[in-house]
N, CA, C and O atoms as CSV, one atom per row, in Angstrom:
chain,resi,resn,atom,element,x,y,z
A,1,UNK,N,N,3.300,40.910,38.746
A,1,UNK,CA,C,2.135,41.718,38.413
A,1,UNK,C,C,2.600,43.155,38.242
A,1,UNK,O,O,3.684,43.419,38.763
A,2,UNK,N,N,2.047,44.000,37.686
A,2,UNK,CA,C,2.844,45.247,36.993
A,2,UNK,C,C,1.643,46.484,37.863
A,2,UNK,O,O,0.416,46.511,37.955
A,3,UNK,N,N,2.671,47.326,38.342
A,3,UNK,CA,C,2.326,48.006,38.677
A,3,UNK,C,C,0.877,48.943,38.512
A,3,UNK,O,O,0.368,49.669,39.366
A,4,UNK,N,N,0.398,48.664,37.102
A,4,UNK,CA,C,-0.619,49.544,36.424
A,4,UNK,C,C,-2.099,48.460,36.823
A,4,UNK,O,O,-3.284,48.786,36.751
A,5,UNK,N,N,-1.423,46.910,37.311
A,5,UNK,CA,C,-2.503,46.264,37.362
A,5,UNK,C,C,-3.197,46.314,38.925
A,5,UNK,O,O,-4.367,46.114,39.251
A,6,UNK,N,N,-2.012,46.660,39.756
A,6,UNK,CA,C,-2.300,46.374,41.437
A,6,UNK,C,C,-2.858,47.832,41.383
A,6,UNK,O,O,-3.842,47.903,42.119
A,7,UNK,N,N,-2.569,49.058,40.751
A,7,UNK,CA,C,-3.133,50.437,40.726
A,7,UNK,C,C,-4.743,50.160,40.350
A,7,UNK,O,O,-5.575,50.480,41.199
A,8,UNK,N,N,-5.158,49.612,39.180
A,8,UNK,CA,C,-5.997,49.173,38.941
A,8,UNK,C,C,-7.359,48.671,40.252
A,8,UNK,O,O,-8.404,49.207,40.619
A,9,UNK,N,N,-6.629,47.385,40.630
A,9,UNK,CA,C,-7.010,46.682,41.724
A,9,UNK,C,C,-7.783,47.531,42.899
A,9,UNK,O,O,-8.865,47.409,43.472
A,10,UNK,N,N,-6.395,48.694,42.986
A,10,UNK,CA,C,-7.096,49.365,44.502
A,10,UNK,C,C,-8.253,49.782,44.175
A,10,UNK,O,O,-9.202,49.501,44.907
A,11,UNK,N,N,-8.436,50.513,43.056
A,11,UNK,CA,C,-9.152,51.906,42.836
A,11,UNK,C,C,-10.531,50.985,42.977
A,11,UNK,O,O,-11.438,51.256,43.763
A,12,UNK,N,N,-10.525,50.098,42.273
A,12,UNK,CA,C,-12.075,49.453,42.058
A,12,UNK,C,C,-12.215,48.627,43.544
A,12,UNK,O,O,-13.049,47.732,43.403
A,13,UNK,N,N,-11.675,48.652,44.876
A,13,UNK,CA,C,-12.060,47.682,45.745
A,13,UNK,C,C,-12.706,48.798,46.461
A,13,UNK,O,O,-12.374,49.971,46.288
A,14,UNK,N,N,-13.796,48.348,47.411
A,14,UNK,CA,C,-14.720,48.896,48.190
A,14,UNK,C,C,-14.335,48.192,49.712
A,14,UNK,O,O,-14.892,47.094,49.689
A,15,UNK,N,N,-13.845,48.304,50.610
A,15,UNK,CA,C,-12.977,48.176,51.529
A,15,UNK,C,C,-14.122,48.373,52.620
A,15,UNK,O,O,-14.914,49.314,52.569
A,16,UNK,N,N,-14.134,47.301,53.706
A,16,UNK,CA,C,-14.799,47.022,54.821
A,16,UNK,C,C,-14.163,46.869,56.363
A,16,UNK,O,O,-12.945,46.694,56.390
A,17,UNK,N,N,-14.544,46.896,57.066
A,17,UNK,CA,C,-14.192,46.332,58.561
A,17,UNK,C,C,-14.832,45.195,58.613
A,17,UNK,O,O,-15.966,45.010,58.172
A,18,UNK,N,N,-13.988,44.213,59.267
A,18,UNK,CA,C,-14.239,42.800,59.473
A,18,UNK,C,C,-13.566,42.026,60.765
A,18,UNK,O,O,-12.347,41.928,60.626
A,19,UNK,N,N,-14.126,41.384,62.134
A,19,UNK,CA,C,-13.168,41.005,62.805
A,19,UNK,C,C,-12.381,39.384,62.247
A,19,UNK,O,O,-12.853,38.333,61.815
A,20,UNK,N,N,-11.372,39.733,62.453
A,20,UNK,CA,C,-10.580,38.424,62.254
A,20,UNK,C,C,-9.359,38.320,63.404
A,20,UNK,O,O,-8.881,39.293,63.988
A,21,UNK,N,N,-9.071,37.300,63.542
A,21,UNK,CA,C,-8.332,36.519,64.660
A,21,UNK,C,C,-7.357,37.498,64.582
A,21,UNK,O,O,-7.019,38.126,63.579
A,22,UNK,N,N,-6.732,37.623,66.224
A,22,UNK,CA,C,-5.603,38.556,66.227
A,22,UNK,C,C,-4.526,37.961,65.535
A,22,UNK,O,O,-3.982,38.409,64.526
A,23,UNK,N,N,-4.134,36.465,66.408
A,23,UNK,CA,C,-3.114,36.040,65.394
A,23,UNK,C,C,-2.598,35.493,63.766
A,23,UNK,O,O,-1.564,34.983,63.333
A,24,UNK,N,N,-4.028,35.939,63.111
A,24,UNK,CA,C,-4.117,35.800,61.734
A,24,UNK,C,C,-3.433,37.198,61.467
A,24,UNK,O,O,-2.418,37.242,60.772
A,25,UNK,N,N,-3.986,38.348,62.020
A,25,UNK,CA,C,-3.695,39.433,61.335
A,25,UNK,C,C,-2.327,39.942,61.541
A,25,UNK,O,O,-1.712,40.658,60.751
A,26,UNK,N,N,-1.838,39.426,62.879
A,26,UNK,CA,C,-0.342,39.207,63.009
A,26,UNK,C,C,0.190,38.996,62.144
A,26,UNK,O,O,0.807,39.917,61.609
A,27,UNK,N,N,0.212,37.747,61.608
A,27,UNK,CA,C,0.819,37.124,60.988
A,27,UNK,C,C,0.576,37.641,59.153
A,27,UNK,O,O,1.480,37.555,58.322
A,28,UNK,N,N,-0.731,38.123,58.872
A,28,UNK,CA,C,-0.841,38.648,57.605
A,28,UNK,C,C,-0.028,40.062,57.874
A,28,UNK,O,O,0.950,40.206,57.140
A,29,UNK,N,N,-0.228,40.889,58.605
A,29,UNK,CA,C,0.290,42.037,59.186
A,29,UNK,C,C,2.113,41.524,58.261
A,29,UNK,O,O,2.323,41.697,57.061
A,30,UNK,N,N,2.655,41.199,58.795
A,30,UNK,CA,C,4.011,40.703,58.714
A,30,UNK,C,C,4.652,40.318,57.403
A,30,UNK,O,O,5.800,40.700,57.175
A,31,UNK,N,N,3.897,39.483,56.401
A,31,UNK,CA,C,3.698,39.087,55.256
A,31,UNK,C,C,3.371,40.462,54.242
A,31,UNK,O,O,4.107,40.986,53.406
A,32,UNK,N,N,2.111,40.785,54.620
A,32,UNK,CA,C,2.520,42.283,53.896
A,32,UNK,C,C,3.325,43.292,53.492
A,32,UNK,O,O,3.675,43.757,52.407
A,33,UNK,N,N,3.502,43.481,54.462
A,33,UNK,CA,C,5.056,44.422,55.060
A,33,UNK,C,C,6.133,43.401,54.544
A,33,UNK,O,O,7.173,44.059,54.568
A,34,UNK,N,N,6.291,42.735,54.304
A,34,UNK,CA,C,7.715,42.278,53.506
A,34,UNK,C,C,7.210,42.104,52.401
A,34,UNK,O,O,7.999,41.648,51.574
A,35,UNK,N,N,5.642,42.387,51.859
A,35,UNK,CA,C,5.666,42.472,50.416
A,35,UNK,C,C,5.587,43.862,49.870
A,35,UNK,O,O,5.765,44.163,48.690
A,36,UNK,N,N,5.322,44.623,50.783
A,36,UNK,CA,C,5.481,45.969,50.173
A,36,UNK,C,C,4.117,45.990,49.956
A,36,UNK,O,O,4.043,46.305,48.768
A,37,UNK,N,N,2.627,45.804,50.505
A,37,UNK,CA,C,1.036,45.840,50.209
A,37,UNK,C,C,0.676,46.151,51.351
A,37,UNK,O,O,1.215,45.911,52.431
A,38,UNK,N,N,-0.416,46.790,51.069
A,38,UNK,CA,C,-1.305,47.231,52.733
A,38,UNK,C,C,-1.799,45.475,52.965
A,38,UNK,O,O,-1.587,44.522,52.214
A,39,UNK,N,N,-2.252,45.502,53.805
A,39,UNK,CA,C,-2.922,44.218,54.527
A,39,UNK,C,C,-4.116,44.426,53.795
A,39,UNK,O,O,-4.158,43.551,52.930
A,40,UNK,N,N,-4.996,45.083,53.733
A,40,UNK,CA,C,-6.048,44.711,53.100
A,40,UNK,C,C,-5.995,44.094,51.436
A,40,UNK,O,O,-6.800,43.351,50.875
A,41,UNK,N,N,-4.991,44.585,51.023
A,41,UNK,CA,C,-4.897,43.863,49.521
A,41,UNK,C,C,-4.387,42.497,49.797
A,41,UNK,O,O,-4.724,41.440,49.264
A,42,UNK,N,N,-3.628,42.687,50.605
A,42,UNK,CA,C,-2.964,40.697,50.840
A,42,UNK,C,C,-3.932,40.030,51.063
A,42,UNK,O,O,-4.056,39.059,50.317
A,43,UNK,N,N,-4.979,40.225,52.109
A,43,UNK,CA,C,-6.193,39.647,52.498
A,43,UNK,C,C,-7.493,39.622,51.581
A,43,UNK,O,O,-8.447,38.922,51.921
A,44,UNK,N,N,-7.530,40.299,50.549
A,44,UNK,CA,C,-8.097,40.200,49.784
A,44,UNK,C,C,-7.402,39.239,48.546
A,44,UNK,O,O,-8.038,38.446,47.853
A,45,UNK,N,N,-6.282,39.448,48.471
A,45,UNK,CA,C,-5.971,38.768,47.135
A,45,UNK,C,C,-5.998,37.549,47.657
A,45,UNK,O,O,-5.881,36.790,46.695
A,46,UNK,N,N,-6.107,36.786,48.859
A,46,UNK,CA,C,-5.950,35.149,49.462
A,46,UNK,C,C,-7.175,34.575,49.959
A,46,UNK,O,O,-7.430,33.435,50.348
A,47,UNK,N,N,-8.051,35.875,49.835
A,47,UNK,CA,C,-9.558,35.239,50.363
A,47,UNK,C,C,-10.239,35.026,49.048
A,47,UNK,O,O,-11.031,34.111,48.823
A,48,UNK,N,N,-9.810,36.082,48.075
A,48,UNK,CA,C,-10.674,36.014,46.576
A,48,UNK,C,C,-11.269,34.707,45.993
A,48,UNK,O,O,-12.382,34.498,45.512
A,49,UNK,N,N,-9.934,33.682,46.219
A,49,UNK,CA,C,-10.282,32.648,44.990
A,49,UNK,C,C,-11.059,31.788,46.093
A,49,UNK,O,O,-11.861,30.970,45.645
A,50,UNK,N,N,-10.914,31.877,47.522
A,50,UNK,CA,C,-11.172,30.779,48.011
A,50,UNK,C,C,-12.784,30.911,48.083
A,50,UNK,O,O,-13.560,29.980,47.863
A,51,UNK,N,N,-13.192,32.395,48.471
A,51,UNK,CA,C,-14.537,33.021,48.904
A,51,UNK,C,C,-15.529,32.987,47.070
A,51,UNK,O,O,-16.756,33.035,46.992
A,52,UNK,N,N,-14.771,32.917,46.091
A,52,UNK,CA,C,-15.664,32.956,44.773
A,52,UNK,C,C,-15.578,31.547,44.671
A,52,UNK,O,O,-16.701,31.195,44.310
A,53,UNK,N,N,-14.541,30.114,44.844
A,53,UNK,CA,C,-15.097,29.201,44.584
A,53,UNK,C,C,-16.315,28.439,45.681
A,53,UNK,O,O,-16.970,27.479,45.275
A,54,UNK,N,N,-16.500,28.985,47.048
A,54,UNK,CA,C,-17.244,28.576,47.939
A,54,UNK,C,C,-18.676,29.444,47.150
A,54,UNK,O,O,-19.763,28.874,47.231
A,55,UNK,N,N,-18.607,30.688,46.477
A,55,UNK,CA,C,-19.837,31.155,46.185
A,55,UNK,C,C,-20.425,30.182,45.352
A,55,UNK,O,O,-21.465,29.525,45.393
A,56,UNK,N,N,-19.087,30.309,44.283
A,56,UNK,CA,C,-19.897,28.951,43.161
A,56,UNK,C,C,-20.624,27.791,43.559
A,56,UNK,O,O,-21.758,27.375,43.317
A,57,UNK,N,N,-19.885,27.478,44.078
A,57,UNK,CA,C,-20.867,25.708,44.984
A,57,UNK,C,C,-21.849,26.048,45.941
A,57,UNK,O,O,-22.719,25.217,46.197
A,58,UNK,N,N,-21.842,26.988,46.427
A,58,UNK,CA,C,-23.228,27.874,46.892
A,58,UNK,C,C,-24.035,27.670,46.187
A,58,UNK,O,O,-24.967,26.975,46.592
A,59,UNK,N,N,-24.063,28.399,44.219
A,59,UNK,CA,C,-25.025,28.793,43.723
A,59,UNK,C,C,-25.206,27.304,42.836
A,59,UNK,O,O,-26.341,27.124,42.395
A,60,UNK,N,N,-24.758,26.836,42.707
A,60,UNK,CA,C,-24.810,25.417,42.299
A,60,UNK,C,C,-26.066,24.619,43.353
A,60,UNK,O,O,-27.200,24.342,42.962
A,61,UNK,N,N,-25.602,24.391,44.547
A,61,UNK,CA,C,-26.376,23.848,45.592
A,61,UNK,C,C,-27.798,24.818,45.579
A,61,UNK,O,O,-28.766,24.081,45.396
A,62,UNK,N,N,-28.096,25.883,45.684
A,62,UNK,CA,C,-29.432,26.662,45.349
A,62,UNK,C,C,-29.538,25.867,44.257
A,62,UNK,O,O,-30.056,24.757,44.389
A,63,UNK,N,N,-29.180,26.198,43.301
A,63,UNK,CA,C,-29.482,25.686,41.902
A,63,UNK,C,C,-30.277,24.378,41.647
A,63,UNK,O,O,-31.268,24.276,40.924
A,64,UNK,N,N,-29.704,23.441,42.328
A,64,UNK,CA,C,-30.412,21.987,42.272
A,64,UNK,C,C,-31.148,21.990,43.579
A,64,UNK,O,O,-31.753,20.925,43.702
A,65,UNK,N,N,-31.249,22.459,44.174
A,65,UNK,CA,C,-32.728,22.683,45.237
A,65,UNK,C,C,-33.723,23.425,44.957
A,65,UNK,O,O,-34.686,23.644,45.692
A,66,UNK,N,N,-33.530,23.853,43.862
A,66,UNK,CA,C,-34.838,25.041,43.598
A,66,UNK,C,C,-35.352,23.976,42.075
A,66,UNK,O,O,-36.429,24.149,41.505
A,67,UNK,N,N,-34.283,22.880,41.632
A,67,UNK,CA,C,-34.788,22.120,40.485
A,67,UNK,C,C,-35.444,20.689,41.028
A,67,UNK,O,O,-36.016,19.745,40.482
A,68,UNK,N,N,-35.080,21.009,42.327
A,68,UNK,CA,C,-36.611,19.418,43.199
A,68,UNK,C,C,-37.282,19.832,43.311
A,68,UNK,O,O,-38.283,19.274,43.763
């Protein structure tokens, strides 16, 4: 990924506090840092796809309950 795109990335994220497991963040903590990313972009880039395909089947499931 090219530098102009992860620059990109930051500028438009809106950044929260959230608790998560110590030893998750350990362990993301660690992973970061040998990628050269703050933790919040690692944790965002690994929750993204999983948290938009759970939305989808969310809005799917509304979807056919609001069509009974």
């Amino acid at each position: 990924m090219s530098s102009m795109v992860i620059e990109m990335a930051r500028t438009k994220r809106n950044d929260v506090a959230v608790k998560v497991d110590a030893d998750i963040v350990r362990k993301a903590k660690t992973i970061a840092a040998y990628r050269g990313i703050p933790l919040a972009e690692y944790l965002s880039e690994k929750l993204r796809k999983f948290v938009d395909h759970e939305f989808t089947m969310f809005g799917k499931e509304l979807a056919k309950k609001k069509d009974q």
